[in-house]
Biotite code that builds the C-alpha atoms (Angstrom):
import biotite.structure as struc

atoms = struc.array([
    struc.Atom([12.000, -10.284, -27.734], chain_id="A", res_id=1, res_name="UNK", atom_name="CA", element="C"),
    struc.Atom([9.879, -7.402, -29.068], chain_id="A", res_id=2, res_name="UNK", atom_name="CA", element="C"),
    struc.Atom([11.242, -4.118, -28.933], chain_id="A", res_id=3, res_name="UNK", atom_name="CA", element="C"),
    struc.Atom([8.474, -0.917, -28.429], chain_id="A", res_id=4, res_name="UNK", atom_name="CA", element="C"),
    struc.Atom([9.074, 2.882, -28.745], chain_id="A", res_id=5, res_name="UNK", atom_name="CA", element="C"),
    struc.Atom([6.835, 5.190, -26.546], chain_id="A", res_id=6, res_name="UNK", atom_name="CA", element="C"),
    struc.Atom([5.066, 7.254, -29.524], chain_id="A", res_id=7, res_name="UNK", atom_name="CA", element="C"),
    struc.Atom([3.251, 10.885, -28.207], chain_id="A", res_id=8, res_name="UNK", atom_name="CA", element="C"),
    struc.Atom([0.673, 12.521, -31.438], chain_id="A", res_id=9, res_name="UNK", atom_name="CA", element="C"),
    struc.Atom([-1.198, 15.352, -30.490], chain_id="A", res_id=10, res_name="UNK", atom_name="CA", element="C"),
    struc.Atom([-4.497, 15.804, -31.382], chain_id="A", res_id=11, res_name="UNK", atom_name="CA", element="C"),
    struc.Atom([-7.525, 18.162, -30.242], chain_id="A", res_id=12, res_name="UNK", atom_name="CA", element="C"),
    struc.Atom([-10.397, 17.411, -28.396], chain_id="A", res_id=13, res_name="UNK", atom_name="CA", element="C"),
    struc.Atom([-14.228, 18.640, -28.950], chain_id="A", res_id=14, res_name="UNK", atom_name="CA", element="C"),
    struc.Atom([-13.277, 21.820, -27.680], chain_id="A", res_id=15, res_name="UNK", atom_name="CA", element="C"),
    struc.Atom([-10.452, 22.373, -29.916], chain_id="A", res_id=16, res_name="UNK", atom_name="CA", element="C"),
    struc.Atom([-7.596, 22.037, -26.903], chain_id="A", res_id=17, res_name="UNK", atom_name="CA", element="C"),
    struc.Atom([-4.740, 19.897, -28.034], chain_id="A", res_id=18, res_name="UNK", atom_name="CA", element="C"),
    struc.Atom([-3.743, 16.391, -25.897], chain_id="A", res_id=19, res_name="UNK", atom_name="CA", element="C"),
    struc.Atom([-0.907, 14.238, -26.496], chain_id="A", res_id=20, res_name="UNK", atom_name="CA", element="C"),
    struc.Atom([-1.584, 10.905, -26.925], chain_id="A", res_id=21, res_name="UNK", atom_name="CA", element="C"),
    struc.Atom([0.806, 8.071, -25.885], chain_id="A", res_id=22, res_name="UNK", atom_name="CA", element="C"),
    struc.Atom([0.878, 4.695, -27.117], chain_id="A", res_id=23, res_name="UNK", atom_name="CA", element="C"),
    struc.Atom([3.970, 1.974, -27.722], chain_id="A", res_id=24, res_name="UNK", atom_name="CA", element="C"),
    struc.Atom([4.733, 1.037, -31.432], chain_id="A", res_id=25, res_name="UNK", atom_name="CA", element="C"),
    struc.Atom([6.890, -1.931, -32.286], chain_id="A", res_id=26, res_name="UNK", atom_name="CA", element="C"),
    struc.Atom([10.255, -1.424, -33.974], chain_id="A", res_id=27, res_name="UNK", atom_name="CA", element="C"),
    struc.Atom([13.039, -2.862, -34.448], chain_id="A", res_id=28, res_name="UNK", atom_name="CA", element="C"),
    struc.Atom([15.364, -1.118, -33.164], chain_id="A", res_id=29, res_name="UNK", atom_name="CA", element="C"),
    struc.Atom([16.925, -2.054, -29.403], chain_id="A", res_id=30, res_name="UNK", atom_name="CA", element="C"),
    struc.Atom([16.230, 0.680, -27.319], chain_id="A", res_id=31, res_name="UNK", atom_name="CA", element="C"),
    struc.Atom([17.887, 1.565, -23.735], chain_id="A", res_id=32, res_name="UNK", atom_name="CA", element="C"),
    struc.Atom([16.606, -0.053, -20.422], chain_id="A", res_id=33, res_name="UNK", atom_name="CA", element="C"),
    struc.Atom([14.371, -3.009, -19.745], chain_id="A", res_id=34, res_name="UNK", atom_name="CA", element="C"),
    struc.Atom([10.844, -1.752, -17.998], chain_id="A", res_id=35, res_name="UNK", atom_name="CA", element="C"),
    struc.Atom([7.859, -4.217, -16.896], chain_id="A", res_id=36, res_name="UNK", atom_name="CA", element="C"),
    struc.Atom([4.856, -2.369, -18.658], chain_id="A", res_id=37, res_name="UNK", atom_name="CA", element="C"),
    struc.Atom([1.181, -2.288, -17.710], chain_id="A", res_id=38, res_name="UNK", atom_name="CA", element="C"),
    struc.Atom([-1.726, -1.309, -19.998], chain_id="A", res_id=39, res_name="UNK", atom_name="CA", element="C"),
    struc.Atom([-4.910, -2.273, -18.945], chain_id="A", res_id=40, res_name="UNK", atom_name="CA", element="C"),
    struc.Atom([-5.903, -1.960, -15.867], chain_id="A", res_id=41, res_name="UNK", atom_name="CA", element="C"),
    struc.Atom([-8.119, -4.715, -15.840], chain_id="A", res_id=42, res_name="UNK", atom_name="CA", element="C"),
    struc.Atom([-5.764, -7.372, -16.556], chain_id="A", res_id=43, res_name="UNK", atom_name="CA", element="C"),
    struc.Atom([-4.613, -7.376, -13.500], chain_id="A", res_id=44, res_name="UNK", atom_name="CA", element="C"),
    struc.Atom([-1.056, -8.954, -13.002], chain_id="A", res_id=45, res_name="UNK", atom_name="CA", element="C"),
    struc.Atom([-1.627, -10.984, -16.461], chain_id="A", res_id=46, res_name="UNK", atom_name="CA", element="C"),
    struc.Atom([-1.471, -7.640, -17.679], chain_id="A", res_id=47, res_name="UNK", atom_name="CA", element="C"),
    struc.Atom([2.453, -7.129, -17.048], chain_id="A", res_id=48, res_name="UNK", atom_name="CA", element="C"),
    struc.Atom([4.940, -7.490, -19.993], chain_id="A", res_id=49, res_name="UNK", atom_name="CA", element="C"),
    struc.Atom([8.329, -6.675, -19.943], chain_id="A", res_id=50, res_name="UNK", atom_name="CA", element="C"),
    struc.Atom([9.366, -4.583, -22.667], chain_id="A", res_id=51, res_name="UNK", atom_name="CA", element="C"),
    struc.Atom([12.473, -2.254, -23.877], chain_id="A", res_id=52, res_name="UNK", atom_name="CA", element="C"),
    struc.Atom([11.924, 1.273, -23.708], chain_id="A", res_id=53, res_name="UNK", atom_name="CA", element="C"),
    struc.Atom([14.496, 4.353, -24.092], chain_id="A", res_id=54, res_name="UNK", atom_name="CA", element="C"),
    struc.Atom([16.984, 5.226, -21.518], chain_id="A", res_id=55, res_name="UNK", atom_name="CA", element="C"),
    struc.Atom([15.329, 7.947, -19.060], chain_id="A", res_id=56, res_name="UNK", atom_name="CA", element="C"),
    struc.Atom([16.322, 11.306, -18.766], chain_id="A", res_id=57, res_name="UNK", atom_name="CA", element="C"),
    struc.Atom([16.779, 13.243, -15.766], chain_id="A", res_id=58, res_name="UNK", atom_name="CA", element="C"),
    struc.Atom([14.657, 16.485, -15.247], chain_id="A", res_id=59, res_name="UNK", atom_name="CA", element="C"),
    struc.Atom([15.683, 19.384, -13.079], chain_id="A", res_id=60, res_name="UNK", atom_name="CA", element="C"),
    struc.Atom([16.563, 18.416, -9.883], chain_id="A", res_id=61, res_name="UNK", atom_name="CA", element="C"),
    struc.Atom([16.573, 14.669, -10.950], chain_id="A", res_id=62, res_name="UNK", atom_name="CA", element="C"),
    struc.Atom([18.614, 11.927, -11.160], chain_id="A", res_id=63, res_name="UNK", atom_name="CA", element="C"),
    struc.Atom([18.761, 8.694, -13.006], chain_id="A", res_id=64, res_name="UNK", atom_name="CA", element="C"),
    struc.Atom([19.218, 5.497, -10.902], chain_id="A", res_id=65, res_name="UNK", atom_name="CA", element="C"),
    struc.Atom([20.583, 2.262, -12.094], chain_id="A", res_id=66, res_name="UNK", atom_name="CA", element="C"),
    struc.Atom([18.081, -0.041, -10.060], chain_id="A", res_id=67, res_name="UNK", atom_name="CA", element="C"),
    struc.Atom([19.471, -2.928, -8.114], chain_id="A", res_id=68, res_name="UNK", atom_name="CA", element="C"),
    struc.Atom([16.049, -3.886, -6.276], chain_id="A", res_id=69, res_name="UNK", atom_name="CA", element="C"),
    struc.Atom([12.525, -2.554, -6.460], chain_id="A", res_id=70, res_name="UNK", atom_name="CA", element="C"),
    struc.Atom([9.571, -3.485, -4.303], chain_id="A", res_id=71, res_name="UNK", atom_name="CA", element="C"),
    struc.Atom([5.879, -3.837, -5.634], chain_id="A", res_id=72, res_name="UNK", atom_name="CA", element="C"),
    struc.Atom([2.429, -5.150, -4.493], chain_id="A", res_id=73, res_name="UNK", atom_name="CA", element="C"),
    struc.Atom([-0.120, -6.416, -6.422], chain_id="A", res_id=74, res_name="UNK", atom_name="CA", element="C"),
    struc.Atom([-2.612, -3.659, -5.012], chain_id="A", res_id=75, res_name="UNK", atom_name="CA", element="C"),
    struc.Atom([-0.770, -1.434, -6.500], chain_id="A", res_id=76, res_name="UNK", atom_name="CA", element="C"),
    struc.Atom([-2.556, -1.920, -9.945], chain_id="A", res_id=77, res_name="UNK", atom_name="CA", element="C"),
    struc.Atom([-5.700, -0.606, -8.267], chain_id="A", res_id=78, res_name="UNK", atom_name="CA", element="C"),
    struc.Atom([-4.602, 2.732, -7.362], chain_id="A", res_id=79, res_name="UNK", atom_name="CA", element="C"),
    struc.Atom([-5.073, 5.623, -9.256], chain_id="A", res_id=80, res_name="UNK", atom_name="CA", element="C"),
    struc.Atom([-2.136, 7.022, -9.619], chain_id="A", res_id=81, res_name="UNK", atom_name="CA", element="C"),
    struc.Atom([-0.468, 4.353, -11.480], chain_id="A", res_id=82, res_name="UNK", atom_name="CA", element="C"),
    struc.Atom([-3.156, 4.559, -14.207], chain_id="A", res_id=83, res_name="UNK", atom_name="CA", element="C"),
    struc.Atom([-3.574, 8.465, -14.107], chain_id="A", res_id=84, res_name="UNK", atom_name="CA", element="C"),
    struc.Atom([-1.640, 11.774, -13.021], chain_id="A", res_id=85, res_name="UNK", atom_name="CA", element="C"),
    struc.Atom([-2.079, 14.770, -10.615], chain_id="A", res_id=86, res_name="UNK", atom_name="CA", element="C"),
    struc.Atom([-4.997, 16.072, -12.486], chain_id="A", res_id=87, res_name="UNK", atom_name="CA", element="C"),
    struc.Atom([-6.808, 12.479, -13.762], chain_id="A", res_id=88, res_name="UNK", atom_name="CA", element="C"),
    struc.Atom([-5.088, 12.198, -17.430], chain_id="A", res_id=89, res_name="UNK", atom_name="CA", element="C"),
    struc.Atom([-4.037, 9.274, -18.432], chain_id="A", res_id=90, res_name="UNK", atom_name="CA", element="C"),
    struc.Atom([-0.913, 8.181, -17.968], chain_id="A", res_id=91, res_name="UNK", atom_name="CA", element="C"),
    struc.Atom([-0.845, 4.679, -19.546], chain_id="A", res_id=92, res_name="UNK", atom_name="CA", element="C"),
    struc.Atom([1.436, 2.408, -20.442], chain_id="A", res_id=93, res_name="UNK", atom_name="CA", element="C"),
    struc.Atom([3.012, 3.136, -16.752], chain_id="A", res_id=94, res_name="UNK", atom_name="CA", element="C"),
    struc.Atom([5.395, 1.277, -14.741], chain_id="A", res_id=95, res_name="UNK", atom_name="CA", element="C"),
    struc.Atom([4.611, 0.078, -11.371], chain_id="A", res_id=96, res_name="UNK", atom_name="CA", element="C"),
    struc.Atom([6.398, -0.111, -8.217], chain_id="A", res_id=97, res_name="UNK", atom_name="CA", element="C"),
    struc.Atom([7.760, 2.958, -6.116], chain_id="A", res_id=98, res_name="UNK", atom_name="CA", element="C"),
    struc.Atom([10.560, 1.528, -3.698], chain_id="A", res_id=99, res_name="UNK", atom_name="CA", element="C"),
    struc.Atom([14.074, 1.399, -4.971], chain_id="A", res_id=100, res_name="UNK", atom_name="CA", element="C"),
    struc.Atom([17.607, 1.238, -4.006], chain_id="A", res_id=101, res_name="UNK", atom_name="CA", element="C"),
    struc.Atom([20.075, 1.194, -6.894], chain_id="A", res_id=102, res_name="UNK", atom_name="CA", element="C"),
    struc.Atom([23.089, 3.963, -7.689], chain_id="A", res_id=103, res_name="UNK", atom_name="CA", element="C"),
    struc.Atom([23.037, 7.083, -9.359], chain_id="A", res_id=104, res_name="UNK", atom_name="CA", element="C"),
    struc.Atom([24.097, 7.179, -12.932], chain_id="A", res_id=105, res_name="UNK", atom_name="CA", element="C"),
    struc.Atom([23.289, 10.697, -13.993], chain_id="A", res_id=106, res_name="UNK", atom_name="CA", element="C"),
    struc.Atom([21.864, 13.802, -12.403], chain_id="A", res_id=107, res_name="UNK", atom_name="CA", element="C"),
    struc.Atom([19.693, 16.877, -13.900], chain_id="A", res_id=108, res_name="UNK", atom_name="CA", element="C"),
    struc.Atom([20.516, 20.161, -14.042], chain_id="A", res_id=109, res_name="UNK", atom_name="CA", element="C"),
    struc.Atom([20.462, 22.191, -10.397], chain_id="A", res_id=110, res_name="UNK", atom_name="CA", element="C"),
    struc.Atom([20.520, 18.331, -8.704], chain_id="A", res_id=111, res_name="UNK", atom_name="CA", element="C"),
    struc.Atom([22.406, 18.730, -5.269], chain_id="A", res_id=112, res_name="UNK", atom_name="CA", element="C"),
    struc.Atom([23.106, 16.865, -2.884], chain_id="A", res_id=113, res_name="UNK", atom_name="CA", element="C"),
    struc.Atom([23.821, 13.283, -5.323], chain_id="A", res_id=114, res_name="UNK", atom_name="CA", element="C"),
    struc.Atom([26.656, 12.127, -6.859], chain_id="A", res_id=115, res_name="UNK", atom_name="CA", element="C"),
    struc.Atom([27.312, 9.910, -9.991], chain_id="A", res_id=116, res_name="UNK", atom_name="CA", element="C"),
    struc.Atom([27.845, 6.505, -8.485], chain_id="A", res_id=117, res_name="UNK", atom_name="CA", element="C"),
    struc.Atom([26.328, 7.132, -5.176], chain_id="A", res_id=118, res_name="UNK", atom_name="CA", element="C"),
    struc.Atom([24.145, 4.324, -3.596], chain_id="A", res_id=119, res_name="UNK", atom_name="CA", element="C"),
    struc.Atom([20.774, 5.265, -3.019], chain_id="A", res_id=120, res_name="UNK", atom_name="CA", element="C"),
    struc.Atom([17.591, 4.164, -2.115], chain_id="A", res_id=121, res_name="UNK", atom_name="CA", element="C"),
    struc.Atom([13.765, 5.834, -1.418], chain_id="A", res_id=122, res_name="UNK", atom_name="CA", element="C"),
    struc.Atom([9.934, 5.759, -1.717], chain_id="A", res_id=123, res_name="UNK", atom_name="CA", element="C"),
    struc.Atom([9.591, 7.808, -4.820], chain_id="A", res_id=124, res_name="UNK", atom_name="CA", element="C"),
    struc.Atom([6.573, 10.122, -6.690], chain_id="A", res_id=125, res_name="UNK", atom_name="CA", element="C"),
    struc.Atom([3.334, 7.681, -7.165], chain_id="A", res_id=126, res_name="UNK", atom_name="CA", element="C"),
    struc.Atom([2.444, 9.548, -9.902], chain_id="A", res_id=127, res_name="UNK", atom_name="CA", element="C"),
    struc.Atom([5.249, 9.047, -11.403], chain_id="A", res_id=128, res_name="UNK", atom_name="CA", element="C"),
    struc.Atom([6.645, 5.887, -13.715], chain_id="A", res_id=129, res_name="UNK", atom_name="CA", element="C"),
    struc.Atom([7.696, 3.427, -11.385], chain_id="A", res_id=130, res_name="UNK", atom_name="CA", element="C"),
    struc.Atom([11.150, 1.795, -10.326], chain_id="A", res_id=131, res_name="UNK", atom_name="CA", element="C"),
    struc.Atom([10.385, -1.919, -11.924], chain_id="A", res_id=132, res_name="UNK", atom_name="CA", element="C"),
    struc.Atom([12.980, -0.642, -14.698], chain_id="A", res_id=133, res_name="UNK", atom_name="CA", element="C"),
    struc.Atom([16.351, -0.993, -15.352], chain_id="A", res_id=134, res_name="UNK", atom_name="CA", element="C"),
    struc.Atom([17.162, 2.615, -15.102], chain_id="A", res_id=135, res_name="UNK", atom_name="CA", element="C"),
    struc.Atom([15.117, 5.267, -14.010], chain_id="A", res_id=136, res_name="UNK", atom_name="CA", element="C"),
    struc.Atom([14.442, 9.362, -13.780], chain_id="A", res_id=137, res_name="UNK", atom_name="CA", element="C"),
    struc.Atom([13.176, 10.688, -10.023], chain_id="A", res_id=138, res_name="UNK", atom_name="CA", element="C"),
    struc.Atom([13.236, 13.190, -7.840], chain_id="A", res_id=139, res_name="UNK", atom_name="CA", element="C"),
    struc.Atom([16.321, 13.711, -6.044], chain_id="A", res_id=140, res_name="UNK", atom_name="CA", element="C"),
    struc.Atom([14.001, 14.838, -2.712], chain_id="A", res_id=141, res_name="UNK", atom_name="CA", element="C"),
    struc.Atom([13.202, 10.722, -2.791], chain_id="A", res_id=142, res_name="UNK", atom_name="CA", element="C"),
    struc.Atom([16.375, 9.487, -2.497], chain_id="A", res_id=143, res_name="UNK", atom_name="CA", element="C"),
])
């Protein structure tokens, strides 16, 4: 299996603000959590790959969920928000899928309400990365 790192490099545009690029690099080091990755949107579902990628972190008020199921629909590679965020940047390579139920593993600072080990499960942020991942960061207000 190929392993990929997430890779941010800022650069300016024609008006001289800066923008942070993503993109994934190969390496060969093993990184955290197993994610399926999409990258062009016109590929459709031929255009998901699973891939490593590093262990999330939780936010503020977040918490990191070990996920034991995840629900997705093919449609879901046609909406916008899994290609671009609140204010239409690009947010590719994303991760589809928004149900989950899993348990928590870790929580951010000023999280209430959660516990480590607590089973959980919610509709989370579209415009966030999505739950078709080993482990990942949301909002504690989903869950």
């Amino acid at each position: 299996m190929a392993f990929f790192r997430l890779a941010a490099a800022a650069d300016n545009d024609s008006e001289g603000l800066s923008n942070t690029k993503t993109s994934w690099v190969e390496t060969q080091e093993e990184l955290g959590v197993k994610a399926i990755i999409v990258t062009e949107r016109d590929a459709g579902l031929d255009g998901m790959r699973l891939m490593q990628r590093s262990e999330p972190q939780a936010a503020i008020h977040d918490a990191v969920v070990r996920v034991y199921a995840s629900g997705f629909v093919g449609t879901e590679l046609t909406w916008p928000s899994t290609w671009s965020d609140r204010l239409g940047r690009d947010r590719t390579p994303s991760i589809p899928g928004q149900e989950l139920a899993g348990a928590v593993t870790a929580l951010g600072y000023g999280t209430t309400g959660l516990s480590v080990g607590q089973r959980v499960f919610g509709l989370t942020d579209w415009y966030r990365d999505g739950r078709l991942a080993e482990h990942v960061a949301v909002d504690a207000d989903a869950i």
